[in-house]
Biotite code that builds the C-alpha atoms (Angstrom):
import biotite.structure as struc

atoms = struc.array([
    struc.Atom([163.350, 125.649, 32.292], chain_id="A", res_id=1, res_name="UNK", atom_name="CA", element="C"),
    struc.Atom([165.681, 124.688, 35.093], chain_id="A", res_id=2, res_name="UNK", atom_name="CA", element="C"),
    struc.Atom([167.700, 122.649, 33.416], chain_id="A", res_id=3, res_name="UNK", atom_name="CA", element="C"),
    struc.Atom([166.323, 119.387, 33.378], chain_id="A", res_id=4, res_name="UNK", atom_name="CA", element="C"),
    struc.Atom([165.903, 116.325, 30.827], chain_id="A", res_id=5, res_name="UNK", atom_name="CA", element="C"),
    struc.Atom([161.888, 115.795, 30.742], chain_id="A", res_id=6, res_name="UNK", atom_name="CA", element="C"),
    struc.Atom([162.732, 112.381, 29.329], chain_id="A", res_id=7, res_name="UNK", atom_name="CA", element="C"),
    struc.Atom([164.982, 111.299, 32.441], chain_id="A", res_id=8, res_name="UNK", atom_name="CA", element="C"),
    struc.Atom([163.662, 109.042, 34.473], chain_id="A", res_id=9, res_name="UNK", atom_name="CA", element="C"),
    struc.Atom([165.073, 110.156, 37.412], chain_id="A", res_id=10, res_name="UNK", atom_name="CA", element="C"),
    struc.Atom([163.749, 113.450, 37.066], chain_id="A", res_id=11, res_name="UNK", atom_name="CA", element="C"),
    struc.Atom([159.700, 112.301, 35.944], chain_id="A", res_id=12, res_name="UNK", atom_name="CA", element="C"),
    struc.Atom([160.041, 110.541, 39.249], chain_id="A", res_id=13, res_name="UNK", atom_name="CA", element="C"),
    struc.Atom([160.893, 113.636, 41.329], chain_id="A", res_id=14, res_name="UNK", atom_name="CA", element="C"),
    struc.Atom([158.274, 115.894, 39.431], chain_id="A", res_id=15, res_name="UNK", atom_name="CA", element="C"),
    struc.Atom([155.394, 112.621, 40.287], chain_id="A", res_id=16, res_name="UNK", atom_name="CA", element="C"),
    struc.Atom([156.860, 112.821, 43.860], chain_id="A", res_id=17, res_name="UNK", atom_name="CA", element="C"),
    struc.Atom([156.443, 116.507, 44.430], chain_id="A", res_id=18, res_name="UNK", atom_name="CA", element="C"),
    struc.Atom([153.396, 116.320, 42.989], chain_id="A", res_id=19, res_name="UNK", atom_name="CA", element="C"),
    struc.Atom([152.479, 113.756, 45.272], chain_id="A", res_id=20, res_name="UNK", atom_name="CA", element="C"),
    struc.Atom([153.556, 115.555, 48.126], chain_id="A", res_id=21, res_name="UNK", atom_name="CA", element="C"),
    struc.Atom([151.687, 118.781, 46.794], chain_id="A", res_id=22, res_name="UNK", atom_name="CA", element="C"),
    struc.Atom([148.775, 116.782, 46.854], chain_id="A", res_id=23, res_name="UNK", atom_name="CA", element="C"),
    struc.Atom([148.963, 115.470, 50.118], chain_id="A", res_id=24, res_name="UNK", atom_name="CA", element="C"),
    struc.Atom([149.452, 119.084, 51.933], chain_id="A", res_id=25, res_name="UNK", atom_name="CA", element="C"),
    struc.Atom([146.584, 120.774, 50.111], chain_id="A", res_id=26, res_name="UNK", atom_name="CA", element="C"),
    struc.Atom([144.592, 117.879, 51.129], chain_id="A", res_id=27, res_name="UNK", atom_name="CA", element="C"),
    struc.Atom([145.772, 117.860, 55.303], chain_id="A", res_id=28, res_name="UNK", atom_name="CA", element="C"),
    struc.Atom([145.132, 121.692, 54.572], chain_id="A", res_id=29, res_name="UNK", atom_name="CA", element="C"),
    struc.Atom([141.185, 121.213, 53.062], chain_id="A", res_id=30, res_name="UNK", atom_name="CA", element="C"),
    struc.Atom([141.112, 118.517, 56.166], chain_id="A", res_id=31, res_name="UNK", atom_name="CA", element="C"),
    struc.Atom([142.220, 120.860, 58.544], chain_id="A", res_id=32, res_name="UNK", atom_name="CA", element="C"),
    struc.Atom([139.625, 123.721, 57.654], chain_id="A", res_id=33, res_name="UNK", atom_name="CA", element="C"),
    struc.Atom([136.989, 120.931, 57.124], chain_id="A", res_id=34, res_name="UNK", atom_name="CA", element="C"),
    struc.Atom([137.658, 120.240, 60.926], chain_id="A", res_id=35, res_name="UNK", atom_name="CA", element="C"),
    struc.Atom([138.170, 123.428, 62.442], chain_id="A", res_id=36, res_name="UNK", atom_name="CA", element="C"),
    struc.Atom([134.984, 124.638, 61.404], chain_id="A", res_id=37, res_name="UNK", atom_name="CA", element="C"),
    struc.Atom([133.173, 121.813, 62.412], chain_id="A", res_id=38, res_name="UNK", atom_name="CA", element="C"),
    struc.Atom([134.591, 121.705, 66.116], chain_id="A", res_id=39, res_name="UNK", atom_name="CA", element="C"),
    struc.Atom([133.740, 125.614, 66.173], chain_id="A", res_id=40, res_name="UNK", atom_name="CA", element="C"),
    struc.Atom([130.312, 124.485, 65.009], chain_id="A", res_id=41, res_name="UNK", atom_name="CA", element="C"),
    struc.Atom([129.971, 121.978, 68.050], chain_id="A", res_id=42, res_name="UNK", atom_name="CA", element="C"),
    struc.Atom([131.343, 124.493, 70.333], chain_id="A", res_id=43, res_name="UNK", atom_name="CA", element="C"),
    struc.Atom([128.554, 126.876, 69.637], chain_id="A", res_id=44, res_name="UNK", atom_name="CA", element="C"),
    struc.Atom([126.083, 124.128, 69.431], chain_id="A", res_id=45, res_name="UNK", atom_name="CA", element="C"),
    struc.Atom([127.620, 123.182, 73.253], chain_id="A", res_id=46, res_name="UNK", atom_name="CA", element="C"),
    struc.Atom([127.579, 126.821, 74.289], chain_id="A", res_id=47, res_name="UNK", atom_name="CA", element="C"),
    struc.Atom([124.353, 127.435, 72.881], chain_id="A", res_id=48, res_name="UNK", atom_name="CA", element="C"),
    struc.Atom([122.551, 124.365, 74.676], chain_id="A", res_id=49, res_name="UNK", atom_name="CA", element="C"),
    struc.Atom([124.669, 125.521, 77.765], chain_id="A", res_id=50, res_name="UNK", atom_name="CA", element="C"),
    struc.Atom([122.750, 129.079, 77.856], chain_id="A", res_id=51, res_name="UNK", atom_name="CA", element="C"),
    struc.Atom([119.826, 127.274, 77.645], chain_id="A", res_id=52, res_name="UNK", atom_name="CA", element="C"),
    struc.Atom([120.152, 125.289, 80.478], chain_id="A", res_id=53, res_name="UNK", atom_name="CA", element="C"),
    struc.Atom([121.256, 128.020, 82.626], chain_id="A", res_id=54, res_name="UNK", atom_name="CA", element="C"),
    struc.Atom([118.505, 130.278, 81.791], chain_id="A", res_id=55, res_name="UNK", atom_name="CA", element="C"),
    struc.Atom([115.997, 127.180, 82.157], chain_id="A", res_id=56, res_name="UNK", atom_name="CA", element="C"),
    struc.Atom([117.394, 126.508, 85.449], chain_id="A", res_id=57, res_name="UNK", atom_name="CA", element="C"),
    struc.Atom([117.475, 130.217, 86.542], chain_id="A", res_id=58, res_name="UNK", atom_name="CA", element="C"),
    struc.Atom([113.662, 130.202, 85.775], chain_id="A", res_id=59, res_name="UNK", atom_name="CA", element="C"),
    struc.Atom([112.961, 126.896, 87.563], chain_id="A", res_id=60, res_name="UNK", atom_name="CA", element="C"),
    struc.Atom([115.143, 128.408, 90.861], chain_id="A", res_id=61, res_name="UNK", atom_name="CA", element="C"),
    struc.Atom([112.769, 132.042, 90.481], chain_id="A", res_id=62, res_name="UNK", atom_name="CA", element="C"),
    struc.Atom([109.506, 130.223, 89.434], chain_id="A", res_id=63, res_name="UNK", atom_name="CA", element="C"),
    struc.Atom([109.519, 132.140, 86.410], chain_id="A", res_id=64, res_name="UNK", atom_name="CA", element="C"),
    struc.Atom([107.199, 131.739, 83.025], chain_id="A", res_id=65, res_name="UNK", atom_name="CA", element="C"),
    struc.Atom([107.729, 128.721, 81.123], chain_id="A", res_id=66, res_name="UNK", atom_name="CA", element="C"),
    struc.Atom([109.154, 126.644, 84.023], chain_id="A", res_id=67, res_name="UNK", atom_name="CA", element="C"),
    struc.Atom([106.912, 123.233, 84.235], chain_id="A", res_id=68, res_name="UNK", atom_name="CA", element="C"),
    struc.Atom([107.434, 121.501, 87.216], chain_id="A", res_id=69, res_name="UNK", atom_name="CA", element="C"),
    struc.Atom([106.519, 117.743, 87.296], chain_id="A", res_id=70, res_name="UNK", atom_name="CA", element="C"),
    struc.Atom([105.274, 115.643, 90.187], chain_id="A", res_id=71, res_name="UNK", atom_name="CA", element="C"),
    struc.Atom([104.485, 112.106, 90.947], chain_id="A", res_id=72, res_name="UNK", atom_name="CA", element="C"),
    struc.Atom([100.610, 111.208, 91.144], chain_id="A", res_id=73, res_name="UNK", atom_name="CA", element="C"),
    struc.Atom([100.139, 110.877, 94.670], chain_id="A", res_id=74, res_name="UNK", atom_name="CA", element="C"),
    struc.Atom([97.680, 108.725, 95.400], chain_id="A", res_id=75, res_name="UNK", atom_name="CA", element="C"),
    struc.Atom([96.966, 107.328, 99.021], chain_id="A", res_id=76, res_name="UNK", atom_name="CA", element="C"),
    struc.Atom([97.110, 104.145, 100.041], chain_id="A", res_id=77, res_name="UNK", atom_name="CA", element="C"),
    struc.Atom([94.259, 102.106, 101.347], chain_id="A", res_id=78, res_name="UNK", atom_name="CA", element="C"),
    struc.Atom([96.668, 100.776, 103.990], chain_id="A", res_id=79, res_name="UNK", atom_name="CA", element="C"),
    struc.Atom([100.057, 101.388, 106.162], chain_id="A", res_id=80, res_name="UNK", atom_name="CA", element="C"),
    struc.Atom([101.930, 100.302, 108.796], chain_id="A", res_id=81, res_name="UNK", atom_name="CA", element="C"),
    struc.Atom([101.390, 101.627, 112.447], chain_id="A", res_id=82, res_name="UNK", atom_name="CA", element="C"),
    struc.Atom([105.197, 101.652, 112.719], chain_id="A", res_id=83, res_name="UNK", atom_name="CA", element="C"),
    struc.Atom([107.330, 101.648, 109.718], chain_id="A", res_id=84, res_name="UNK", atom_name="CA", element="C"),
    struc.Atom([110.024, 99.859, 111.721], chain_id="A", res_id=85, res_name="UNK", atom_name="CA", element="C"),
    struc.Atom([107.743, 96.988, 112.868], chain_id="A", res_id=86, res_name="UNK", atom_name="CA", element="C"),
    struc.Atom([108.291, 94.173, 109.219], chain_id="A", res_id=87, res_name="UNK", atom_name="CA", element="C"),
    struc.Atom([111.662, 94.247, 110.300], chain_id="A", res_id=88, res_name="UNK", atom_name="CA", element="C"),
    struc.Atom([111.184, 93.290, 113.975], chain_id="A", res_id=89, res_name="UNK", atom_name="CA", element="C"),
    struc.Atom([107.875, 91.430, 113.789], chain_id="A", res_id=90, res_name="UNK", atom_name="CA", element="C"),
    struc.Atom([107.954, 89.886, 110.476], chain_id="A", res_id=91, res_name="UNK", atom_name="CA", element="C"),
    struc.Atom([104.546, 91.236, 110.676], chain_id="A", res_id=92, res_name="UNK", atom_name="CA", element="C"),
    struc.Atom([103.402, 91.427, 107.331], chain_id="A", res_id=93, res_name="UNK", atom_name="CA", element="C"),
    struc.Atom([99.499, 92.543, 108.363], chain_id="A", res_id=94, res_name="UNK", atom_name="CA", element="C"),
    struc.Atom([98.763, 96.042, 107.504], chain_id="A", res_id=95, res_name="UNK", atom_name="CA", element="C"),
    struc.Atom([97.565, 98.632, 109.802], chain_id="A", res_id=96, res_name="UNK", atom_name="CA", element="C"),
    struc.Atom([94.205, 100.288, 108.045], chain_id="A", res_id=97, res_name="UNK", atom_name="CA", element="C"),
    struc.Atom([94.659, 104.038, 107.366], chain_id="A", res_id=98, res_name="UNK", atom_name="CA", element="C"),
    struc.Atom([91.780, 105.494, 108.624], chain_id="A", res_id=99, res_name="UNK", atom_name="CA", element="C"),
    struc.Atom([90.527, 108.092, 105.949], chain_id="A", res_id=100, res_name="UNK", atom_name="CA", element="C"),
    struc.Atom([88.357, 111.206, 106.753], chain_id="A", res_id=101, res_name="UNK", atom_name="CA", element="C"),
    struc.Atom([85.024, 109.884, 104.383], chain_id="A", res_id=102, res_name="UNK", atom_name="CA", element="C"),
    struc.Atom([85.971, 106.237, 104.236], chain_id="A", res_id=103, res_name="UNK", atom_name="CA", element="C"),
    struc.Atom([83.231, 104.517, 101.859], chain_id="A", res_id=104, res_name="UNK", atom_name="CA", element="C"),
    struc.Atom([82.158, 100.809, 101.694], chain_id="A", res_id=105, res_name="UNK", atom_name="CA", element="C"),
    struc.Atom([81.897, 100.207, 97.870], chain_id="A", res_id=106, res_name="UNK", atom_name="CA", element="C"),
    struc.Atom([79.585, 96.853, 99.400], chain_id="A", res_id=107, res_name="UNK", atom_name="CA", element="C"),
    struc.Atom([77.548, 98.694, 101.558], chain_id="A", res_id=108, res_name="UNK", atom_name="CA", element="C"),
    struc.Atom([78.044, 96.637, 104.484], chain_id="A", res_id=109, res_name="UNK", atom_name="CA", element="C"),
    struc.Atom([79.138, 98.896, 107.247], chain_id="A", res_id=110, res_name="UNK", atom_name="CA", element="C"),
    struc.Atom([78.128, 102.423, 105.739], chain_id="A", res_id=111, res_name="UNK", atom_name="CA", element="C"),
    struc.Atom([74.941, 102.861, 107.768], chain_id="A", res_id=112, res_name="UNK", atom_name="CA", element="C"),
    struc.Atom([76.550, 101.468, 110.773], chain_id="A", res_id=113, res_name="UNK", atom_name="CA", element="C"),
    struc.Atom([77.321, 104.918, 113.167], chain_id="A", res_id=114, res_name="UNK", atom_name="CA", element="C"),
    struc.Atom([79.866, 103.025, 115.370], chain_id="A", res_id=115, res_name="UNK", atom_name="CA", element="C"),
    struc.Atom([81.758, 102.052, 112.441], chain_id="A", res_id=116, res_name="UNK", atom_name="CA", element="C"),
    struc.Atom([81.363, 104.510, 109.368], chain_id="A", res_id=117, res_name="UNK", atom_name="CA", element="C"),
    struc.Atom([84.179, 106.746, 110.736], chain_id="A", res_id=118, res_name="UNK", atom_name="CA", element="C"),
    struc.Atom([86.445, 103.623, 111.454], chain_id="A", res_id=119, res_name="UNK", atom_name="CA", element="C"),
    struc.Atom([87.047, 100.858, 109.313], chain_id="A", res_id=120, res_name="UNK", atom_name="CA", element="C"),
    struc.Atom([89.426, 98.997, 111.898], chain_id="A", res_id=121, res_name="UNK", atom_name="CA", element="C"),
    struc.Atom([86.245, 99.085, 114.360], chain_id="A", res_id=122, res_name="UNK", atom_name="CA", element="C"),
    struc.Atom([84.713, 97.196, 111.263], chain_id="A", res_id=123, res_name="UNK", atom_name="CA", element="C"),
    struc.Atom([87.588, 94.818, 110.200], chain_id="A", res_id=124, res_name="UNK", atom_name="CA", element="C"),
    struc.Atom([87.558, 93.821, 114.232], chain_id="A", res_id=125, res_name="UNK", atom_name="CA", element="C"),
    struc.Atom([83.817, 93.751, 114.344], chain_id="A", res_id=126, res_name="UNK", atom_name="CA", element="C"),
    struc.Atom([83.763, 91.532, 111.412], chain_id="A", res_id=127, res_name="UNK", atom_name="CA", element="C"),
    struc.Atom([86.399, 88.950, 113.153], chain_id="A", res_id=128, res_name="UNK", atom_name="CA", element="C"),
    struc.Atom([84.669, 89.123, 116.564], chain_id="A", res_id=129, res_name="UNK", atom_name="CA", element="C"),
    struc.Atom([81.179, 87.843, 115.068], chain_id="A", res_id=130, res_name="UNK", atom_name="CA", element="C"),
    struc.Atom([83.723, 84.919, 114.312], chain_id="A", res_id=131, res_name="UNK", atom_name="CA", element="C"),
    struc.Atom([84.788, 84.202, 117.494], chain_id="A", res_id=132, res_name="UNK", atom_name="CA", element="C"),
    struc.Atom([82.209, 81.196, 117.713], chain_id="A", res_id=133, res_name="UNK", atom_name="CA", element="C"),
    struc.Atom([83.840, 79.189, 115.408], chain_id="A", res_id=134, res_name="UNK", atom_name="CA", element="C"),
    struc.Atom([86.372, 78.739, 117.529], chain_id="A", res_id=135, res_name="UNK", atom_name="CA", element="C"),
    struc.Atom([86.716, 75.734, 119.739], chain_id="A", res_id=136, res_name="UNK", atom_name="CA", element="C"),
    struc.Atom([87.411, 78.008, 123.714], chain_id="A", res_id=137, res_name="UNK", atom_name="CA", element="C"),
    struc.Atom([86.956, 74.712, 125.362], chain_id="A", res_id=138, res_name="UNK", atom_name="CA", element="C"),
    struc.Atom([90.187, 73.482, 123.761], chain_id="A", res_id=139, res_name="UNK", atom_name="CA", element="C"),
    struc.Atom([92.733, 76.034, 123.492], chain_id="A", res_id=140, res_name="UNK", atom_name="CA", element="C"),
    struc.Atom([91.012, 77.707, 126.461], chain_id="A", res_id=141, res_name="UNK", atom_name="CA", element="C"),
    struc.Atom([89.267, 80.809, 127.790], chain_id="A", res_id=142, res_name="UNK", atom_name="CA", element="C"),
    struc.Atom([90.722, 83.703, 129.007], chain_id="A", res_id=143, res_name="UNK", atom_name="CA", element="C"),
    struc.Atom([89.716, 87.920, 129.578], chain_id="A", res_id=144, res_name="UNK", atom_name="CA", element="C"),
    struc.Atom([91.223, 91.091, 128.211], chain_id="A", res_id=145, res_name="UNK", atom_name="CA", element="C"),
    struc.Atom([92.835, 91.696, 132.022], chain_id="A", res_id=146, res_name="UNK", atom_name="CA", element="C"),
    struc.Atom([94.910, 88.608, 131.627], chain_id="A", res_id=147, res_name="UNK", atom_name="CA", element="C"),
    struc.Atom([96.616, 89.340, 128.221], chain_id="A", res_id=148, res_name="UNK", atom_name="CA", element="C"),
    struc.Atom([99.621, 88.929, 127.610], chain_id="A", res_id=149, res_name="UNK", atom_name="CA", element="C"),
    struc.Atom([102.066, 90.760, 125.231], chain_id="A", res_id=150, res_name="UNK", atom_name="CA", element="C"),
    struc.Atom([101.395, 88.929, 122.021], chain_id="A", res_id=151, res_name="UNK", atom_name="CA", element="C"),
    struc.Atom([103.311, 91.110, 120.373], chain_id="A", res_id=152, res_name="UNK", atom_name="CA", element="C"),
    struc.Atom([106.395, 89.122, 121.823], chain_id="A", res_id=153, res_name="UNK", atom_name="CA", element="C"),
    struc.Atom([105.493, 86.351, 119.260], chain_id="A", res_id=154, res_name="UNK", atom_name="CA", element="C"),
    struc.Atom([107.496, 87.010, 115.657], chain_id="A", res_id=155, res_name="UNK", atom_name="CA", element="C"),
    struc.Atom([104.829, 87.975, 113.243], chain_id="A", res_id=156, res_name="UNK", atom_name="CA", element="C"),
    struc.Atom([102.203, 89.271, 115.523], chain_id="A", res_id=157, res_name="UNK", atom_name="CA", element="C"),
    struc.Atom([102.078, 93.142, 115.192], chain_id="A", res_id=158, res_name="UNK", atom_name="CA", element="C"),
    struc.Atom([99.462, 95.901, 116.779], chain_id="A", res_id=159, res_name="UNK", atom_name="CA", element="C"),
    struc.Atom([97.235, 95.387, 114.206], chain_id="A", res_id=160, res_name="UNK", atom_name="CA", element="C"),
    struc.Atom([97.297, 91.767, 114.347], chain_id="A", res_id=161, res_name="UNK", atom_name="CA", element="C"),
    struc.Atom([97.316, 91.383, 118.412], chain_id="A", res_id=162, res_name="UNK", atom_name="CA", element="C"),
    struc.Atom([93.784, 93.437, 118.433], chain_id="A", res_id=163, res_name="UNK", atom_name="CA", element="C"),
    struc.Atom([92.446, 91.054, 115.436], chain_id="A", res_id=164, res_name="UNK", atom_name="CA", element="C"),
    struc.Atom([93.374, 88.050, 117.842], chain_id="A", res_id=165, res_name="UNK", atom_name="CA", element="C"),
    struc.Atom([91.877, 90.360, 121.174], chain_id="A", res_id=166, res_name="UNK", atom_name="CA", element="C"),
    struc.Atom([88.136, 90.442, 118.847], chain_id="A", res_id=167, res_name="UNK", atom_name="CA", element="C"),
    struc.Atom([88.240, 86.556, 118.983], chain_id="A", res_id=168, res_name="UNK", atom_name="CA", element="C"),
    struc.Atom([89.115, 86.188, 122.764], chain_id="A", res_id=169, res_name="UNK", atom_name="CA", element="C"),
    struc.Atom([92.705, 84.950, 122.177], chain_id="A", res_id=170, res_name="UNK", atom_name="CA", element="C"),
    struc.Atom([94.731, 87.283, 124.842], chain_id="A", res_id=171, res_name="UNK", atom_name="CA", element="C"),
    struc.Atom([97.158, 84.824, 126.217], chain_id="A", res_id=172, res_name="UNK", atom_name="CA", element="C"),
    struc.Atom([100.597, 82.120, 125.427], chain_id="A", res_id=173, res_name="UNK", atom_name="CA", element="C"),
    struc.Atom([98.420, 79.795, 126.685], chain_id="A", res_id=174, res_name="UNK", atom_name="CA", element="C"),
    struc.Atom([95.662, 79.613, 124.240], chain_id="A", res_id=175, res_name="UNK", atom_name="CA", element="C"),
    struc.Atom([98.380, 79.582, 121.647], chain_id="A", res_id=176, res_name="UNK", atom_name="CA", element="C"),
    struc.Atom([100.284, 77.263, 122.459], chain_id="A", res_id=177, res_name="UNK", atom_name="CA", element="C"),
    struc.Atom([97.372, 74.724, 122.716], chain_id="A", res_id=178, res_name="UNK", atom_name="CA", element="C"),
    struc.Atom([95.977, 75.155, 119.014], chain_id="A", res_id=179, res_name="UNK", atom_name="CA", element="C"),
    struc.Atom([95.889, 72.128, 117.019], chain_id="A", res_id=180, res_name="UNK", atom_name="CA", element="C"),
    struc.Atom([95.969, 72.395, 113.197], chain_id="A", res_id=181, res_name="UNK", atom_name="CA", element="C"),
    struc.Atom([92.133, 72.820, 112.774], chain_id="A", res_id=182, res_name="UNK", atom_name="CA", element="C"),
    struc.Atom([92.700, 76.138, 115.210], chain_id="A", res_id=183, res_name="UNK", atom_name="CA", element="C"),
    struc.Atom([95.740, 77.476, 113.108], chain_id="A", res_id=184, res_name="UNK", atom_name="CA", element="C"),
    struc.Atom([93.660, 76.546, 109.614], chain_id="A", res_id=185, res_name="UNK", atom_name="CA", element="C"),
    struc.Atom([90.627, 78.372, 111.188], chain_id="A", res_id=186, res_name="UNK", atom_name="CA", element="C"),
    struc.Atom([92.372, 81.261, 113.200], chain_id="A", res_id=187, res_name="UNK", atom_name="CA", element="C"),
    struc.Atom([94.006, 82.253, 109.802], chain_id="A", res_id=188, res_name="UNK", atom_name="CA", element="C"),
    struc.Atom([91.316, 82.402, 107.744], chain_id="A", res_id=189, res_name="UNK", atom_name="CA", element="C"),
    struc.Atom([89.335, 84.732, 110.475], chain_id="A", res_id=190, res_name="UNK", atom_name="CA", element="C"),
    struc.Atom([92.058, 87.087, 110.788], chain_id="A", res_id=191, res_name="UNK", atom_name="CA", element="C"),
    struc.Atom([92.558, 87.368, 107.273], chain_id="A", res_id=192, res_name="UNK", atom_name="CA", element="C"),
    struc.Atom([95.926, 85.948, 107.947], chain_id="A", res_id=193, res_name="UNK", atom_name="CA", element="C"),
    struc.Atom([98.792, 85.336, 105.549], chain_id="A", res_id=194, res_name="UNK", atom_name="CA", element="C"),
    struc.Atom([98.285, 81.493, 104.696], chain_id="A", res_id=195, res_name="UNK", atom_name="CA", element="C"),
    struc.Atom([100.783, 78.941, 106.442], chain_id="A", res_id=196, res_name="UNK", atom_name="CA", element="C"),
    struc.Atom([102.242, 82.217, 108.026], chain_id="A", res_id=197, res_name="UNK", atom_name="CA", element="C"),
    struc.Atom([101.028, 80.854, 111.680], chain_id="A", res_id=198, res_name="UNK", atom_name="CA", element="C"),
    struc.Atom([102.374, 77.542, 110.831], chain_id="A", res_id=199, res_name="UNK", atom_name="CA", element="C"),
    struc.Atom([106.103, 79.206, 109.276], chain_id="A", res_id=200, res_name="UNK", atom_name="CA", element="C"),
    struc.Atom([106.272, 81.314, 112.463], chain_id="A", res_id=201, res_name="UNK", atom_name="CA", element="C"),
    struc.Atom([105.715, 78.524, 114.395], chain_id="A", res_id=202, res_name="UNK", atom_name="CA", element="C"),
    struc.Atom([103.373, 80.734, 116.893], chain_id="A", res_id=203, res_name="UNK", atom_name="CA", element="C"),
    struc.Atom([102.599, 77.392, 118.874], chain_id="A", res_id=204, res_name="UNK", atom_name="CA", element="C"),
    struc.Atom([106.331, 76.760, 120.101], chain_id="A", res_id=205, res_name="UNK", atom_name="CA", element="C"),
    struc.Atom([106.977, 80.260, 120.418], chain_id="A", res_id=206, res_name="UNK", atom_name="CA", element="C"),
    struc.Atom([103.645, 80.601, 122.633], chain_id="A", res_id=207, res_name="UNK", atom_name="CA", element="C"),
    struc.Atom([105.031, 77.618, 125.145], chain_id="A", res_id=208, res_name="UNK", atom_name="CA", element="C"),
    struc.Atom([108.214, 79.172, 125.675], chain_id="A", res_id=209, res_name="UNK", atom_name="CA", element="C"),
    struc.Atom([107.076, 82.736, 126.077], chain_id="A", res_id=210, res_name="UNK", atom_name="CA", element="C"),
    struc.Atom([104.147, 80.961, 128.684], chain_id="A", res_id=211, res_name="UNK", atom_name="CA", element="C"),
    struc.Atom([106.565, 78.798, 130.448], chain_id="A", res_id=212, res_name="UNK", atom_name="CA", element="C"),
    struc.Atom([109.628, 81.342, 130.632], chain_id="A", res_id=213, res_name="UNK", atom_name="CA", element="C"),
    struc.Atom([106.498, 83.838, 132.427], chain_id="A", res_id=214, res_name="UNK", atom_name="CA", element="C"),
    struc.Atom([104.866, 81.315, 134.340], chain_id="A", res_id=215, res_name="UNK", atom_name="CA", element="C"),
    struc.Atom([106.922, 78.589, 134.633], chain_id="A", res_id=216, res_name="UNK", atom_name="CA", element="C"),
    struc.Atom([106.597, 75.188, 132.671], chain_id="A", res_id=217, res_name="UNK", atom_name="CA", element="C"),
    struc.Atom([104.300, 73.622, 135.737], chain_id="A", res_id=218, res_name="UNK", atom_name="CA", element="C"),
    struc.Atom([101.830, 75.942, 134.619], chain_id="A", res_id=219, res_name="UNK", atom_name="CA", element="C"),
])
């Protein structure tokens, strides 16, 4: 047809190349339209889920049907802080009792007490003061509310804490600074105390030099 010798050799291997090549570009083409119309299928998947996230947030913004708006289970907590500043100064890790409207004593033991159904701190320090007996006053001393000092000054003693040591009759340095073990061991226990926590904060030697730095060391 155009001239050329079927048998040649040269020529079969033209006519396999162009085939070849013919091959190749109806193959890129099938490729191409293979991936053109799956990127325009992801498109309108993309601008699809787009319109739906618009509209959901334009009902969420106008409160609209449909819109379901989650939120945490709050639940109260049975305790908190006085001050939520006061870990980080104090080291006080006692916390302050949240004093509810209907407080209930699952054990019964201060519900049909009037003075301290509506407070359960007035209970907690109630408890502690019936305590104080076990103490021994006649070593680390005696002392009254007008002669407190700040015990708060001591790292580790909060609010809470200070008015759990005021129910025993432990106001001042002094009386700190002279426990022994036996009144750390036992002081802990009655205020419900972190264990070893006296001993770590080393209330005794902070106690002297609060007492002697106010009073002087003759004291």
């Amino acid at each position: 047809m155009f001239g050329l010798d079927p048998l040649s050799r040269s020529v079969a291997v033209t006519e396999i190349l162009l085939l070849l090549a013919f091959i190749a570009f109806v193959g890129w083409l099938f490729g191409r339209l293979v991936l053109s119309g799956r990127v325009s299928s992801l498109r309108a998947a993309v601008a699809k889920q787009k319109e739906e996230l618009d509209e959901c947030r334009r009902a969420k913004e106008t409160g609209g049907p449909g819109t379901v708006v989650r939120r945490p289970a709050e639940t109260p907590p049975s305790f908190v802080h006085a001050d939520p500043l006061l870990p980080a100064l104090t080291l006080d890790d006692t916390p302050e009792i949240l004093v509810e409207e209907n407080p209930t004593d699952l054990s019964g033991s201060y519900a049909d007490d009037p003075a301290t159904s509506q407070d359960p701190e007035a209970a907690v320090l109630s408890r502690i003061a019936a305590r104080a007996d076990e103490l021994n006053f006649d070593r680390i001393g005696r002392a009254a509310a007008v002669e407190a000092d700040d015990l708060k000054d001591i790292v580790g003693v909060g609010p809470f804490l200070e008015r759990k040591l005021h129910s025993l009759g432990i106001y001042t340095f002094r009386q700190i600074a002279n426990f022994t073990k036996e009144d750390i061991d036992k002081v802990n226990e009655i205020v419900e105390f972190f264990p070893g926590r006296i001993e770590r904060d080393n209330w005794v030697g902070q106690s002297k030099q609060f007492h002697e730095r106010k009073y002087g060391a003759s004291s």
